[in-house]
Gaussian input, Z-matrix of N, CA and C with variables (Angstrom, degrees):
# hf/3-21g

backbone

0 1
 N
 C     1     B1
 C     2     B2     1     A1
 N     3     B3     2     A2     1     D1
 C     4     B4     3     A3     2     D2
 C     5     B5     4     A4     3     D3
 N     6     B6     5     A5     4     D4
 C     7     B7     6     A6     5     D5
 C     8     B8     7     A7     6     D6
 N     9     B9     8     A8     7     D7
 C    10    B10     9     A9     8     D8
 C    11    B11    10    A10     9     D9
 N    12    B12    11    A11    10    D10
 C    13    B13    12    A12    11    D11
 C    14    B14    13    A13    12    D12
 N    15    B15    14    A14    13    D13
 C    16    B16    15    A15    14    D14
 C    17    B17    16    A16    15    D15
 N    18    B18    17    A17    16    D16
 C    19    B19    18    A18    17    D17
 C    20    B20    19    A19    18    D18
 N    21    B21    20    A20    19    D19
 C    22    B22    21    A21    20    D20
 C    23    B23    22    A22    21    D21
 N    24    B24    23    A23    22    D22
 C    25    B25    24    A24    23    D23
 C    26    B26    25    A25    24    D24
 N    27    B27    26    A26    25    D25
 C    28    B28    27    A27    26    D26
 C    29    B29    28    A28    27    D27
 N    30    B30    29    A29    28    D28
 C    31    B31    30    A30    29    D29
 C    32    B32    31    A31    30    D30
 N    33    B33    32    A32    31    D31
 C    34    B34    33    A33    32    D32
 C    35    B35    34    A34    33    D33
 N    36    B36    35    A35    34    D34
 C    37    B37    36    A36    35    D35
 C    38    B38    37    A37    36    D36
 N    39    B39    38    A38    37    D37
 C    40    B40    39    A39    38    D38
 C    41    B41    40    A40    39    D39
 N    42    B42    41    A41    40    D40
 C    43    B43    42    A42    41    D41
 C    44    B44    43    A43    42    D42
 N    45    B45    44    A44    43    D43
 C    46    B46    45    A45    44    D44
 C    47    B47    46    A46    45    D45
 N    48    B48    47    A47    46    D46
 C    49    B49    48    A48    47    D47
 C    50    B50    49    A49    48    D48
 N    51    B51    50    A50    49    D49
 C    52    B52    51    A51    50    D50
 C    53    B53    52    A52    51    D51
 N    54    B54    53    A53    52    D52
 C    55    B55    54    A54    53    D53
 C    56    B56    55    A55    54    D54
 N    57    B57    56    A56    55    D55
 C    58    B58    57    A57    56    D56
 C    59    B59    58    A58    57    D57
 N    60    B60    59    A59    58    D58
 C    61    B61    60    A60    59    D59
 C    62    B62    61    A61    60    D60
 N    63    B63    62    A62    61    D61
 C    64    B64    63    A63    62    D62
 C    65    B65    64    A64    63    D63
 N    66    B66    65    A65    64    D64
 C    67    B67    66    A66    65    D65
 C    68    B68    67    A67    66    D66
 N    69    B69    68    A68    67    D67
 C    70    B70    69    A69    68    D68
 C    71    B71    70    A70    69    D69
 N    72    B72    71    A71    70    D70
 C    73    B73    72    A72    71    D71
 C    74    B74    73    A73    72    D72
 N    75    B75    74    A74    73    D73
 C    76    B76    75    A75    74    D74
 C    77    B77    76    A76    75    D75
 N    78    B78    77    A77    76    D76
 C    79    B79    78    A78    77    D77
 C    80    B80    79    A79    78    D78
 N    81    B81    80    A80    79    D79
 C    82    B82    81    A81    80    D80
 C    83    B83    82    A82    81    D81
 N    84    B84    83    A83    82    D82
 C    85    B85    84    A84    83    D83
 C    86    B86    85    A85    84    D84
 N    87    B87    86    A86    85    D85
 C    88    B88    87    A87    86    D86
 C    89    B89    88    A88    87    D87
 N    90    B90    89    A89    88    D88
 C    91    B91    90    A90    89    D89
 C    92    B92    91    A91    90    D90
 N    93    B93    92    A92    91    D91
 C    94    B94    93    A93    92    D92
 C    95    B95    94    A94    93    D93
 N    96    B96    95    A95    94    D94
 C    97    B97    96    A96    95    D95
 C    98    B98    97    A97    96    D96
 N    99    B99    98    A98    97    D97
 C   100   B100    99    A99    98    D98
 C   101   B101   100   A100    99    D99
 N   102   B102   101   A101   100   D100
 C   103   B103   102   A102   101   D101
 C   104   B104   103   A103   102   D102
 N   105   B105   104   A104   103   D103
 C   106   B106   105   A105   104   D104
 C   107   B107   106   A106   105   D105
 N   108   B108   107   A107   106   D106
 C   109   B109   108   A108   107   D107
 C   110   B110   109   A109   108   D108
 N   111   B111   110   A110   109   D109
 C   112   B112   111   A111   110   D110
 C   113   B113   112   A112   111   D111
 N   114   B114   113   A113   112   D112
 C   115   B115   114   A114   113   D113
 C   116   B116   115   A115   114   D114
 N   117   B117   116   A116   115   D115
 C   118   B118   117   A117   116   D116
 C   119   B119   118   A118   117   D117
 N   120   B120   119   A119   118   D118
 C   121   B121   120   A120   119   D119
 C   122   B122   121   A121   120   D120
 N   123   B123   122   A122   121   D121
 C   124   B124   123   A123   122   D122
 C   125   B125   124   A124   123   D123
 N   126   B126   125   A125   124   D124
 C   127   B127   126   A126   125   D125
 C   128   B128   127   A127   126   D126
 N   129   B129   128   A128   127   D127
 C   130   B130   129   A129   128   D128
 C   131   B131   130   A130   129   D129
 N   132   B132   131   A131   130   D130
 C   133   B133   132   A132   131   D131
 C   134   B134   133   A133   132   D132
 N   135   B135   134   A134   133   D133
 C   136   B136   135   A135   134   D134
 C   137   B137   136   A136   135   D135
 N   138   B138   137   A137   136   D136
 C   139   B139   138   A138   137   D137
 C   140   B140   139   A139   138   D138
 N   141   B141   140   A140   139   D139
 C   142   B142   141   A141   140   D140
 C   143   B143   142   A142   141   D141
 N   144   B144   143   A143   142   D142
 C   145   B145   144   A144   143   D143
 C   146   B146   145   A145   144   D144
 N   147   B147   146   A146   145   D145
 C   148   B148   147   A147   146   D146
 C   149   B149   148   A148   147   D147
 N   150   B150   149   A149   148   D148
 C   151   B151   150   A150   149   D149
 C   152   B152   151   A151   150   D150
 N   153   B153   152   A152   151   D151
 C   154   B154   153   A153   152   D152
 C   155   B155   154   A154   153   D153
 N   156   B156   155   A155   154   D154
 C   157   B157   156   A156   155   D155
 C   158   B158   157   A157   156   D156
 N   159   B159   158   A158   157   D157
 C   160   B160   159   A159   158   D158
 C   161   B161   160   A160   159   D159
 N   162   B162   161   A161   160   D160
 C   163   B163   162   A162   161   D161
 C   164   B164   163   A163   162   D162
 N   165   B165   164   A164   163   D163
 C   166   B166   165   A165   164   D164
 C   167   B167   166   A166   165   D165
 N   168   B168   167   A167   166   D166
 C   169   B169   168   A168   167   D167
 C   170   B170   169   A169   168   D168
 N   171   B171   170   A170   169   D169
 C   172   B172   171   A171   170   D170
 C   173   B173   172   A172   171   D171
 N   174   B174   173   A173   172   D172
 C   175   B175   174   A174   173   D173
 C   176   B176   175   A175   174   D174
 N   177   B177   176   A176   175   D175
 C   178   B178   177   A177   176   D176
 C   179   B179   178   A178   177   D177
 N   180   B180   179   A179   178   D178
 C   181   B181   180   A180   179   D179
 C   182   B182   181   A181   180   D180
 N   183   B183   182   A182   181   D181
 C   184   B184   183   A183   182   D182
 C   185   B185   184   A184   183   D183
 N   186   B186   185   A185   184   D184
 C   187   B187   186   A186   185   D185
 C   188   B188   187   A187   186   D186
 N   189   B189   188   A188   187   D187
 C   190   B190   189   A189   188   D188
 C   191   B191   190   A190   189   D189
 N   192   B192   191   A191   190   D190
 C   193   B193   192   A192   191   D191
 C   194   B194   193   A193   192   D192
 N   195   B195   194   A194   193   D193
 C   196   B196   195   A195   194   D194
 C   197   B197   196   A196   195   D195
 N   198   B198   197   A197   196   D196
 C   199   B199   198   A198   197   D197
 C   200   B200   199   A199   198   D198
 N   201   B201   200   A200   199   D199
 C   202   B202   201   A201   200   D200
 C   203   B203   202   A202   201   D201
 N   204   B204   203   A203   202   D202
 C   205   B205   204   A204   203   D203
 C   206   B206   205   A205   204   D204
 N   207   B207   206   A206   205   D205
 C   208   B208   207   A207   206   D206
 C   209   B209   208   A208   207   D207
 N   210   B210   209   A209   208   D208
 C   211   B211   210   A210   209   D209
 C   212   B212   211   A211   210   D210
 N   213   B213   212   A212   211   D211
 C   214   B214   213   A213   212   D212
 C   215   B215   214   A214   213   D213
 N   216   B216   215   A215   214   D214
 C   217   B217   216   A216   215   D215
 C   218   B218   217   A217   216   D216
 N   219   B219   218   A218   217   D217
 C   220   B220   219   A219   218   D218
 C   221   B221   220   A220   219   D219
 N   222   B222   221   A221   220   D220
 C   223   B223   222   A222   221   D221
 C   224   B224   223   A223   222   D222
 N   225   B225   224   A224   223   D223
 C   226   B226   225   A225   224   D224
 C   227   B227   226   A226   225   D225
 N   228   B228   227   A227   226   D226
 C   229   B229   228   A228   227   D227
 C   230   B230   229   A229   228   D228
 N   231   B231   230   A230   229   D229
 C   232   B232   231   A231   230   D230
 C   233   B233   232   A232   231   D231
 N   234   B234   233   A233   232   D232
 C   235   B235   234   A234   233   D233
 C   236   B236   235   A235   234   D234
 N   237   B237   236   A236   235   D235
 C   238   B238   237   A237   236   D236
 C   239   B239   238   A238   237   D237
 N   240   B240   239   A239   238   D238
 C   241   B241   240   A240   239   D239
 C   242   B242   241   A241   240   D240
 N   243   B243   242   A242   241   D241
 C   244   B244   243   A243   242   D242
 C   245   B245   244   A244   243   D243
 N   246   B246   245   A245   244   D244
 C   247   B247   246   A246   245   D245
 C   248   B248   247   A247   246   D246
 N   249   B249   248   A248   247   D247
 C   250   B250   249   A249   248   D248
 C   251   B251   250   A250   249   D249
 N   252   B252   251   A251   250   D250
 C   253   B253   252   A252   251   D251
 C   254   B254   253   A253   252   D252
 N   255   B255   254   A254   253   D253
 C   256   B256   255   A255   254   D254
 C   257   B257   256   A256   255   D255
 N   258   B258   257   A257   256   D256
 C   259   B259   258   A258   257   D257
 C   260   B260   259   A259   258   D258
 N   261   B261   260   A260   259   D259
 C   262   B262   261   A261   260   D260
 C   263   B263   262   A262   261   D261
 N   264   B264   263   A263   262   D262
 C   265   B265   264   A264   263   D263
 C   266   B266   265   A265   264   D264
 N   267   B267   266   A266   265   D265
 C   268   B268   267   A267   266   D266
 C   269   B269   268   A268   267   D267
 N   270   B270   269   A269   268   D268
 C   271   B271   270   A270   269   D269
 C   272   B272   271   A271   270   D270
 N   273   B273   272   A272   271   D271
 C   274   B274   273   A273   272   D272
 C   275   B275   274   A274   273   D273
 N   276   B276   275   A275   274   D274
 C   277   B277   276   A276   275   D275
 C   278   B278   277   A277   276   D276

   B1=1.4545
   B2=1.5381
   B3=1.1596
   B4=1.4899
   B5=1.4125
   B6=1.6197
   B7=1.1645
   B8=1.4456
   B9=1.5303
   B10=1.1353
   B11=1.8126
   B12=0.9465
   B13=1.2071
   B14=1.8289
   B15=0.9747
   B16=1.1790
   B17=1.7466
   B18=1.3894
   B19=1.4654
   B20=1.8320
   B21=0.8434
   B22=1.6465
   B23=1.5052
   B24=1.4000
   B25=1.4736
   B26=1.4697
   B27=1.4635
   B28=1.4522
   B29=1.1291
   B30=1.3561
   B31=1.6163
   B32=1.9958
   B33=1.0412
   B34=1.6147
   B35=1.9558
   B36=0.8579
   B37=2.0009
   B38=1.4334
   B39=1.4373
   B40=1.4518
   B41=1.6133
   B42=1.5151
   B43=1.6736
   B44=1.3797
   B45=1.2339
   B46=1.0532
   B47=1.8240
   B48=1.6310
   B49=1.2958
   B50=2.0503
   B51=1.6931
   B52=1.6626
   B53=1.2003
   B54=1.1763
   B55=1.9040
   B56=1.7422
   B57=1.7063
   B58=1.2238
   B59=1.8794
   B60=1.3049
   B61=2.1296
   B62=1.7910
   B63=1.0235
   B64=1.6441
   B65=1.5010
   B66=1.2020
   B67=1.2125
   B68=1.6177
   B69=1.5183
   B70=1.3198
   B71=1.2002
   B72=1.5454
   B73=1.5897
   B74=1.4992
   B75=1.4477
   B76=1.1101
   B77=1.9310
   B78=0.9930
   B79=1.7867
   B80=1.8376
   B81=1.1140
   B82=1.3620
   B83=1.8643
   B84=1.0863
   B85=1.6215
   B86=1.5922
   B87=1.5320
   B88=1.0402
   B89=1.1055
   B90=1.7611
   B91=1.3588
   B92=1.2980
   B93=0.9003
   B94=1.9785
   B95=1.6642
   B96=1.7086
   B97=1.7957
   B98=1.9519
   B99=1.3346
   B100=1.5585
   B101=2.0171
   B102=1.1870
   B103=1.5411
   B104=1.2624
   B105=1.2387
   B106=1.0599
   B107=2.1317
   B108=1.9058
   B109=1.4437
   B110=1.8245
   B111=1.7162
   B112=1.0951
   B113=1.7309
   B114=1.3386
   B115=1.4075
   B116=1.7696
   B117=1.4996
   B118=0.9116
   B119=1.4815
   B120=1.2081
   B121=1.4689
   B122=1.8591
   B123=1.4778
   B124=1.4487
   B125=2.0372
   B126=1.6052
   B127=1.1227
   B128=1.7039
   B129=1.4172
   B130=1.4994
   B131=2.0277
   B132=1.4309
   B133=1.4760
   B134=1.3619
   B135=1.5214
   B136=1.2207
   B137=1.3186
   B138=1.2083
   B139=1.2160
   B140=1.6700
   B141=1.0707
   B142=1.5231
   B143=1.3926
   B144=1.3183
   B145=1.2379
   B146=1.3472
   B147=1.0935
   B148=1.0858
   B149=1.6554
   B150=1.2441
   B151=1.5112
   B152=1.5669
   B153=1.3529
   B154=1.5697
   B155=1.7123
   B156=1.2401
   B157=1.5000
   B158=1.7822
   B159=0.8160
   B160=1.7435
   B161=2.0782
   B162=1.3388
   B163=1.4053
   B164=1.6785
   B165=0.8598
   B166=1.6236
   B167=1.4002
   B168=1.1490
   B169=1.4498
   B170=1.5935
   B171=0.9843
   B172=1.8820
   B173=1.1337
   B174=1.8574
   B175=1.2637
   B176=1.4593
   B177=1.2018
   B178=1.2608
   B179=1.9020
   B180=1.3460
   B181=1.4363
   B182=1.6376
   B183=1.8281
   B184=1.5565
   B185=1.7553
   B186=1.0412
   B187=1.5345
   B188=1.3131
   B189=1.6428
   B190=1.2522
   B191=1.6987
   B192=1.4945
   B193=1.6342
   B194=1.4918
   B195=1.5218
   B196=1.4439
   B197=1.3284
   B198=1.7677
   B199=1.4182
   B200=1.8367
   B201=0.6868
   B202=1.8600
   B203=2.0866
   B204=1.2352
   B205=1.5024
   B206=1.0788
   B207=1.7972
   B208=1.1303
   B209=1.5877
   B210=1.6105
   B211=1.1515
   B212=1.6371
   B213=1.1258
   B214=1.6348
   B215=1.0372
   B216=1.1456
   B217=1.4073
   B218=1.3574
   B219=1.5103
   B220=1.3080
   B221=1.6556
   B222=1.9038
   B223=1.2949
   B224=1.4734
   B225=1.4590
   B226=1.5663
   B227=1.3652
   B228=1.1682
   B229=1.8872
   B230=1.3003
   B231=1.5525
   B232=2.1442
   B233=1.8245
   B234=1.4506
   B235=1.4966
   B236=1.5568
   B237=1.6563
   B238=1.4704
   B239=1.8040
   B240=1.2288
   B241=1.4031
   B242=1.3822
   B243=1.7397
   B244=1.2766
   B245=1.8152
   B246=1.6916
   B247=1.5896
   B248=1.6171
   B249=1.2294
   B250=1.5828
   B251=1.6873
   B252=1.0682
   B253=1.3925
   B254=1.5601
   B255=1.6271
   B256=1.1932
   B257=1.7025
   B258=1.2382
   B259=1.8673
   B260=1.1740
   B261=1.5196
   B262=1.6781
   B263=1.1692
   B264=1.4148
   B265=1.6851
   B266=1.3761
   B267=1.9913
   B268=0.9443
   B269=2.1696
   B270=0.8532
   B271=1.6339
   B272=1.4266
   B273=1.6918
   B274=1.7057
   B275=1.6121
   B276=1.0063
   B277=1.4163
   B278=1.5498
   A1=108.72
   A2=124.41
   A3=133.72
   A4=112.48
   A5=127.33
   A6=116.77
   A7=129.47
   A8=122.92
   A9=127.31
   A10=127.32
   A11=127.15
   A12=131.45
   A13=96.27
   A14=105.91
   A15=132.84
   A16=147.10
   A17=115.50
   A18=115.58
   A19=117.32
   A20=112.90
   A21=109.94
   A22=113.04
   A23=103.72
   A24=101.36
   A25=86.98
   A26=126.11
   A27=138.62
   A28=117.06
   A29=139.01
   A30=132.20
   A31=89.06
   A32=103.93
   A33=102.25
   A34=94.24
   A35=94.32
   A36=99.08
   A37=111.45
   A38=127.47
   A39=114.46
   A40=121.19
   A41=99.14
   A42=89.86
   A43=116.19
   A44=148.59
   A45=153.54
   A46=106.53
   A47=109.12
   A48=87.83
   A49=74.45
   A50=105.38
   A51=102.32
   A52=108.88
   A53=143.26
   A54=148.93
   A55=88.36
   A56=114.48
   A57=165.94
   A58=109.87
   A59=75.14
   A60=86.00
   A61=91.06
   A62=129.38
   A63=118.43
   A64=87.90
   A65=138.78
   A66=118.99
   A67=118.76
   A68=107.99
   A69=95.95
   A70=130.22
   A71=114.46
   A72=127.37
   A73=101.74
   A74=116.56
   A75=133.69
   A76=105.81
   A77=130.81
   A78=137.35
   A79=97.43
   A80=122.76
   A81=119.28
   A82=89.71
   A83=100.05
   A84=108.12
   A85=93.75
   A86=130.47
   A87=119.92
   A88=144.13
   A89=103.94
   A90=139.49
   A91=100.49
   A92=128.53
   A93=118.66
   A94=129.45
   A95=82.06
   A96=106.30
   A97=100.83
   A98=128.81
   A99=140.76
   A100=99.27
   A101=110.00
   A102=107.52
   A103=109.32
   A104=154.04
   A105=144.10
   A106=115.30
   A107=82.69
   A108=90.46
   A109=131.51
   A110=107.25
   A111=97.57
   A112=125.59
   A113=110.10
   A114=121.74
   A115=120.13
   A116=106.17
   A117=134.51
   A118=135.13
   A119=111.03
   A120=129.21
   A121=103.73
   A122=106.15
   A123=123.36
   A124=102.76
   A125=109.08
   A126=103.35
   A127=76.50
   A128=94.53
   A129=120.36
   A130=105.59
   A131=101.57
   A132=106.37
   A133=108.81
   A134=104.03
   A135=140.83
   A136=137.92
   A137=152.95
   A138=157.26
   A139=117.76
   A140=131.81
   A141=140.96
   A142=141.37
   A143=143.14
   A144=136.31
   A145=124.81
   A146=135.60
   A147=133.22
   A148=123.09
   A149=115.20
   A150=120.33
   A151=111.77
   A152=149.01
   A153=132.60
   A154=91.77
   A155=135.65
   A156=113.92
   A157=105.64
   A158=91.98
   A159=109.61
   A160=91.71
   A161=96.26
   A162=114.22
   A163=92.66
   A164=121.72
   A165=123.12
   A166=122.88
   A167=107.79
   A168=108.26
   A169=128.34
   A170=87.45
   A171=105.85
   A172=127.90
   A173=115.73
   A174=124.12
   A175=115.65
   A176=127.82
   A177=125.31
   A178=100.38
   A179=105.80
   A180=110.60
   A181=136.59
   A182=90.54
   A183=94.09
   A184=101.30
   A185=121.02
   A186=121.44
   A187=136.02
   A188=103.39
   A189=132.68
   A190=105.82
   A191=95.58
   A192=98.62
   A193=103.31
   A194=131.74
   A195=146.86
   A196=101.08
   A197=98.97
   A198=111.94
   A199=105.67
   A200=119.20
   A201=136.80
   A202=87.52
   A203=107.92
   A204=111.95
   A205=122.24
   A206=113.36
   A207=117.56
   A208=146.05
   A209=91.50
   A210=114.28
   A211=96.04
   A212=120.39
   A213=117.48
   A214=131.57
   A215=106.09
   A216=137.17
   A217=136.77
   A218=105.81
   A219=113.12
   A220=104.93
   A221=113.74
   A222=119.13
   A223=120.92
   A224=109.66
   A225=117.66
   A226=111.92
   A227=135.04
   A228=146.84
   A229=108.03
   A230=124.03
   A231=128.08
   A232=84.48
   A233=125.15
   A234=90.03
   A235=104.09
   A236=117.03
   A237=90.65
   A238=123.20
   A239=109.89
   A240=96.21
   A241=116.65
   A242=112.66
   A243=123.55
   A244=91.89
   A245=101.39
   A246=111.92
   A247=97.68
   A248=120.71
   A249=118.03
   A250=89.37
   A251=155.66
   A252=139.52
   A253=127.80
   A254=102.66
   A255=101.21
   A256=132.41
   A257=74.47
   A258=97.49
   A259=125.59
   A260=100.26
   A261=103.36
   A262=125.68
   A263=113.69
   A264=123.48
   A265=123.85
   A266=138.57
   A267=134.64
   A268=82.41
   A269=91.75
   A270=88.27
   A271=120.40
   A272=98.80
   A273=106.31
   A274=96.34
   A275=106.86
   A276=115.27
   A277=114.45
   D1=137.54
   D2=-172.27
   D3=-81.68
   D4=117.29
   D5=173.61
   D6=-39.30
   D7=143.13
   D8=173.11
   D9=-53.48
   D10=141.60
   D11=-164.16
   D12=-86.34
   D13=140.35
   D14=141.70
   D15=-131.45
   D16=124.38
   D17=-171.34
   D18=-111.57
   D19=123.27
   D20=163.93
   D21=-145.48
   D22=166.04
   D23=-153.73
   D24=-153.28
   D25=153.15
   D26=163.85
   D27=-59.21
   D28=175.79
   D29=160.91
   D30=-87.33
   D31=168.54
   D32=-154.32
   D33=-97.30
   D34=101.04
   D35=168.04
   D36=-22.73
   D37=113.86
   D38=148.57
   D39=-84.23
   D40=132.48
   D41=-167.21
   D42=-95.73
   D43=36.24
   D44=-168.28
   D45=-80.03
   D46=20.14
   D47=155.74
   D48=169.65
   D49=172.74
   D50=-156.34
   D51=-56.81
   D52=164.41
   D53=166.06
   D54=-66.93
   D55=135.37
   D56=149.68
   D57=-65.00
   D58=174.31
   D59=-175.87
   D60=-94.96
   D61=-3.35
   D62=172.51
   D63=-87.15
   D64=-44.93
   D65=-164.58
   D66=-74.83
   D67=-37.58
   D68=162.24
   D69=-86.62
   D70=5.44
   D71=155.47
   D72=-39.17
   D73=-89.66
   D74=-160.34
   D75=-72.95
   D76=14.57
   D77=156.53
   D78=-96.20
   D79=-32.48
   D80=-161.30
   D81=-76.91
   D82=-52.87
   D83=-146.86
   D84=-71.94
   D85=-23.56
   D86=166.09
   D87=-107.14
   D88=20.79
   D89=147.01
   D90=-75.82
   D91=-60.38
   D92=-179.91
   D93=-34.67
   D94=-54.57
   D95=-176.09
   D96=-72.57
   D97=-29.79
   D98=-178.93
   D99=-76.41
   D100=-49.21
   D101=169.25
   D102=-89.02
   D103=1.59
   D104=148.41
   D105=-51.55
   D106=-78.81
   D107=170.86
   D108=-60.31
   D109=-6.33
   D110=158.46
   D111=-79.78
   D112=-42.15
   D113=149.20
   D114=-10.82
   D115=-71.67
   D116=136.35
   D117=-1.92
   D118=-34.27
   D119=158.08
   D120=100.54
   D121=-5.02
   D122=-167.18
   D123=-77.14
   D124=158.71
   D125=-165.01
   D126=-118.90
   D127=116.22
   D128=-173.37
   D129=-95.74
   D130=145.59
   D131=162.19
   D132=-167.46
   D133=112.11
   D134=176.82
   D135=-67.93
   D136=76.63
   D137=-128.47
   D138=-133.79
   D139=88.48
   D140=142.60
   D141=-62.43
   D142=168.51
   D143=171.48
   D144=159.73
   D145=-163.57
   D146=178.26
   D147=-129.32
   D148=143.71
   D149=-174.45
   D150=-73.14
   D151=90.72
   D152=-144.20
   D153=-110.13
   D154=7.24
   D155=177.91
   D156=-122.71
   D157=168.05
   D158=157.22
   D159=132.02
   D160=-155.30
   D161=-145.07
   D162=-99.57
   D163=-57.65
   D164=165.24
   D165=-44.85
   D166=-35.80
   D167=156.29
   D168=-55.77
   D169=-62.88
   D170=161.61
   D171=-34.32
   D172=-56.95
   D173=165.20
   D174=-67.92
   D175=-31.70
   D176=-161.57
   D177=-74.63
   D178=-66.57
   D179=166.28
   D180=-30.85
   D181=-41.65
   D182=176.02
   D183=-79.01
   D184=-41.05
   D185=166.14
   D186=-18.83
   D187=-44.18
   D188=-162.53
   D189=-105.84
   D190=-17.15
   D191=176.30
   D192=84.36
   D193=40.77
   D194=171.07
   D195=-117.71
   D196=161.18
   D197=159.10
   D198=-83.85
   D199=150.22
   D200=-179.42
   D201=-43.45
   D202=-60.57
   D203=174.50
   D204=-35.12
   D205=-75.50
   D206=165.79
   D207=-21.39
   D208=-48.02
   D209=-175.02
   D210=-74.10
   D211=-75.13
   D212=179.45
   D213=-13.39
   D214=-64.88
   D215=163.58
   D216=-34.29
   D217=-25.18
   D218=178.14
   D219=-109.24
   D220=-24.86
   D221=172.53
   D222=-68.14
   D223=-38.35
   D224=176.84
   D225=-83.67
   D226=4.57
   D227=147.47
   D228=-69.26
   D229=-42.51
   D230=179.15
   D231=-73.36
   D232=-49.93
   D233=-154.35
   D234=-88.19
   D235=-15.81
   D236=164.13
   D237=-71.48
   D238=-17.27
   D239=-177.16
   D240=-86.23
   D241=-12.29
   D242=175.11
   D243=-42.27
   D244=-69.79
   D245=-149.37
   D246=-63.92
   D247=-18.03
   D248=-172.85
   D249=-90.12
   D250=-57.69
   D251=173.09
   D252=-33.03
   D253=-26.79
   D254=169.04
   D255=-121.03
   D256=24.75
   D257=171.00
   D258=68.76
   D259=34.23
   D260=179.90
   D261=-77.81
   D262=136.13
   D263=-175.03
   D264=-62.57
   D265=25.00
   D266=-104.39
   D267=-124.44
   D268=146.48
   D269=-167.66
   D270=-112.85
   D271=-2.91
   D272=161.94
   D273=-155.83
   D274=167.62
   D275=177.37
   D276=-168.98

């Protein structure tokens, strides 16, 4: 019989400026609960990331003298390496 599935996922980072200790608050704690239930015998998949559109983004980038892309792009690289610095088991991001 095929282990049971399990899914959890972060609330999705907006990056409009570097990832904080709330953000790797909430990557840690659902790295815990993802190795727990793999433990567990459960077939876990873990999912993080970042939110890259809306209007604050926009402003913030043009602010800074970026394209909205640009800017992303270099913020959603700190919070994936945030979660890869601290060894999270995270299986998409």
């Amino acid at each position: 019989m095929p282990a049971p599935k399990f899914y959890i996922t972060t609330a999705i980072s907006y990056p409009n400026g570097p990832p904080h200790i709330g953000h790797a608050y909430e990557v840690v704690a659902a790295d815990a609960i993802a190795r727990f239930k793999r433990l567990d015998g459960y077939d876990v998949f873990f999912m993080t990331g970042t939110d890259e559109h809306g209007l604050k983004i926009q402003q913030t980038a043009t602010r800074d003298g970026l394209t909205p892309r640009a800017f992303v792009d270099g913020l959603a690289a700190q919070f994936r390496a945030m979660a890869e610095r601290m060894n999270c088991s995270f299986d998409r991001f």
